[in-house]
N, C-alpha and C positions, 0 to 999 in steps of 0.2 A: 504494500500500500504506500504510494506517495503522500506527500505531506506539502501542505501549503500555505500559506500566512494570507490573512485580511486583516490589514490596516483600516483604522478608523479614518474617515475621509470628515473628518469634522477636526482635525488637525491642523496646522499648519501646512502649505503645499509641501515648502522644504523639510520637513518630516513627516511625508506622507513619501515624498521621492528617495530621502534618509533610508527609510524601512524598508523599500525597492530594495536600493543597494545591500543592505546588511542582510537581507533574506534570500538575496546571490548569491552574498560570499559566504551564509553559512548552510547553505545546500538545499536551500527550500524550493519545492516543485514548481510552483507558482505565487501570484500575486494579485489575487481579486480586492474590488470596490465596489460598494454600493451605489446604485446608481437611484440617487434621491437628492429632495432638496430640501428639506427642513428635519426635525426628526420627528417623530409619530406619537401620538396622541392617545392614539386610541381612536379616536372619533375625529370630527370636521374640525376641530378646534384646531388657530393656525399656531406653529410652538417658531419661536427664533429660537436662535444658533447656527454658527456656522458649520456649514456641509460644503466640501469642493466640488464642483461638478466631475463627474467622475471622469465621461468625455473629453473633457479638458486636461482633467491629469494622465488619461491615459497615453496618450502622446507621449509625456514629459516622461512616465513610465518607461515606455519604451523605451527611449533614449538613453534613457541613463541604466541599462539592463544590457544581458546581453543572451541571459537563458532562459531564466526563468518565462515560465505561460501567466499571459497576463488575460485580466477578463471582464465584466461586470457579473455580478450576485445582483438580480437582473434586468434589464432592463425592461420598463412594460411599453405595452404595445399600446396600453390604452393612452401612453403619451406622446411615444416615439411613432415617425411616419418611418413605414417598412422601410422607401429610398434612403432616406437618411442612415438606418440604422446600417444597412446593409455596403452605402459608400462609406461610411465612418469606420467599420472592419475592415473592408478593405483597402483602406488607405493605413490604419495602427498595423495592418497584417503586414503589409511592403515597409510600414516605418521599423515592424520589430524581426523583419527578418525572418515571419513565419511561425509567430509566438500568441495571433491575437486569439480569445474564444470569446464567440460572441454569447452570453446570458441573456435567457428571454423569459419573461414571464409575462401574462397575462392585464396585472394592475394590482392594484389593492390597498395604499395609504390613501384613507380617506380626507385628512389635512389637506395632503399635495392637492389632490385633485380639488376639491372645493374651493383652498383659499388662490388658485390657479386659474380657476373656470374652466378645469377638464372635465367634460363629463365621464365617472365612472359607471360605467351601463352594467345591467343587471348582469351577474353571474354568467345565463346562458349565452346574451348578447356579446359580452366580454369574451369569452372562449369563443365565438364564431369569428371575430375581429380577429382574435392572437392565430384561429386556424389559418383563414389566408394571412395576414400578415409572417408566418413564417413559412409556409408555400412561397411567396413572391420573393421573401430573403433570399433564401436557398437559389432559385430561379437566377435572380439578379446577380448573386455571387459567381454560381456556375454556367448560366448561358449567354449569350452572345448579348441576345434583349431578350426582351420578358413582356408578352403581354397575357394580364390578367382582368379579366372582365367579372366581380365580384358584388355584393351586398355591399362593401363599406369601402374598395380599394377600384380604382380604374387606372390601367398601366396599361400602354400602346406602344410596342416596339421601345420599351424603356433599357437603356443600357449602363452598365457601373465597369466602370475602364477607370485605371488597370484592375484589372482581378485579383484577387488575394495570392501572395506566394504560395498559399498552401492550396490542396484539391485534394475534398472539400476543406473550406474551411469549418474549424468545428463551430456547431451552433448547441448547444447548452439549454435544455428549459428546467427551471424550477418551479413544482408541481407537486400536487397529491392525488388531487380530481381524477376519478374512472375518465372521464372524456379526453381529459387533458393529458393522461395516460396514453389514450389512443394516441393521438396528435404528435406527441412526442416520440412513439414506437416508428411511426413511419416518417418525419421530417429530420429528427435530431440525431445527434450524435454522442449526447452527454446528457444524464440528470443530476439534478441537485436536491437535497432533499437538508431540512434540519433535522436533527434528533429533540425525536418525542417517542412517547410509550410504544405508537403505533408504528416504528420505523420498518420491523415484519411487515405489515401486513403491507406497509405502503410498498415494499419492494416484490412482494407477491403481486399485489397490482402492478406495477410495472410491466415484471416478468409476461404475467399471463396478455398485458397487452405486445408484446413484441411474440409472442407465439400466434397470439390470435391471430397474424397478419403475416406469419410463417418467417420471420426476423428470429434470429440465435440471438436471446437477451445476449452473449457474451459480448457480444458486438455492441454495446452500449456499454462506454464510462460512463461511473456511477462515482458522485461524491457526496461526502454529508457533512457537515458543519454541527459545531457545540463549542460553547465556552467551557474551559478548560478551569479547574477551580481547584487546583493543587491545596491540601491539607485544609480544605474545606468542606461546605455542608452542603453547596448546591442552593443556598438560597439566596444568590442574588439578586439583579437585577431580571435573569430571564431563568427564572425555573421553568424547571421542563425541556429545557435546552444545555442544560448543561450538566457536565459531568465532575463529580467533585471527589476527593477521597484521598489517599497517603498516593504517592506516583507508579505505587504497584498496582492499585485501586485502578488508577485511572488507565493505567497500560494495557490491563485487564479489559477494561469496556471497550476500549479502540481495539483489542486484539476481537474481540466480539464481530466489529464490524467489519474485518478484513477476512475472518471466517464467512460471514455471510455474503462477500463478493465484493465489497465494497472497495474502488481503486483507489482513493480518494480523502483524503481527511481534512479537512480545511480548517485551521486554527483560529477565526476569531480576537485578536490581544485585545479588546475591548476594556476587559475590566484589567491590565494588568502594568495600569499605570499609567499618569498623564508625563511624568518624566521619560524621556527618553532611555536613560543610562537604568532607570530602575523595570523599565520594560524590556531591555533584551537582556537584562538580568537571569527575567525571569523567562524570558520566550529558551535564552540559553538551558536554563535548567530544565523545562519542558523539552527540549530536545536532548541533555544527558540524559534524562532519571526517565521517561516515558517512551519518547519515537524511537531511541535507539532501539527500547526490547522487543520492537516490533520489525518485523521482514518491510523491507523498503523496496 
């Protein structure tokens, strides 16, 4: 199982792109961002604080990188227009040399969207928008032009030049939804899922969606995310998500998910310090006393 870092993008840019680099030089798989703009509520209520636009730094990312896979944790459809989404990967993909993964989700902070003026449309609405919007991605990545004639998208002989270094490049959805399931078995190439109770059953859905459509689930990377809560109780900020306990505890739970297939462990440093020098402190000790006892 690979191992990856998410930096908090409500940082500073220049330790947001800090973390880049130190999470190259200490052999981290990748380097995901959130792709948001305020932080979440809960409800329509709008919250301040500074968020970077992920887009923006992803560029800078690259640049100052040279291995590491870069991505967004994910982008939604219900704000991004597919053209955009799909020239902005393809442009970070030729900037990083063949490093970009594009994240795609559906929507769902209801802050952004309200104090924005997006409309976020009902559940079923929203998954019909994210199915063509990542149909036309893919399309626009891989062929020449694209035209799509749809419910929410109209593309005519649309083209995205230069095309990505990579074919394909990967396109990533984070999901739970049966529907969203399907969608993802036949477009993508990556899921993402967080750690919750239900993380079985959600990967049995997965599964039986990439069967139902005659797809070898093996052929789909899988990663899960959790905050990481060394010689703790698990009750921070996002219970339910996170795994806590002595660092054999916690080597023990990630050794769990690479038994059950999982490629992928994505690190979260969220709670592990606003000091820089006290966060790879402990991201370092997270990597002696846990990732090491796990098959990399």
């Amino acid at each position: 199982m690979k191992f990856s870092l998410w930096p908090r993008n409500s940082r500073a840019a220049r330790e947001v792109l800090d973390d880049a680099r130190k999470a190259e030089a200490a052999g981290w798989h990748g380097v995901w961002l959130a792709d948001h703009y305020m932080p979440d509520t809960g409800d329509t209520t709008p919250a301040r604080g500074d968020i970077f636009e992920c887009w923006a730094l992803l560029p800078a990312v690259a640049a100052v990188t040279e291995r590491v896979r870069i991505g967004t944790l994910v982008s939604p459809t219900s704000v991004h227009h597919p053209a955009l989404l799909a020239n902005r990967a393809a442009t970070i993909d030729q900037l990083s040399g063949g490093r970009m993964v594009l994240g795609l989700g559906a929507g769902w902070q209801l802050n952004e969207h309200h104090a924005y003026g997006i409309e976020l449309e009902p559940p079923g609405k929203r998954v019909s928008r994210f199915d063509e919007a990542i149909r036309i991605v893919r399309s626009l990545l891989a062929e020449d032009t694209t035209t799509f004639h749809g419910e929410f998208y109209d593309f005519t002989d649309a083209p995205c030049d230069p095309k990505p270094v990579q074919s394909p490049l990967p396109l990533l959805v984070g999901t739970k939804g049966p529907r969203m399931f399907r969608i993802t078995a036949r477009h993508a190439s990556e899921w993402n899922t967080w750690l919750t109770p239900e993380l079985t059953e959600r990967r049995d859905g997965l599964v039986a969606a990439c069967e139902s459509i005659g797809r070898d689930p093996a052929t789909m990377w899988t990663s899960v995310n959790a905050i990481l809560d060394l010689d703790g109780t698990g009750t921070g900020p996002l219970p339910g998500r996170t795994l806590a306990g002595t660092s054999a505890q916690v080597a023990d739970q990630l050794g769990r998910f690479a038994d059950m297939g999982f490629d992928e462990f994505i690190v979260p440093d969220w709670n592990l310090g606003t000091d820089p020098a006290e966060r790879w402190d402990k991201l370092a000790r997270v990597q002696a006393e846990v990732l090491s006892q796990l098959p990399g």
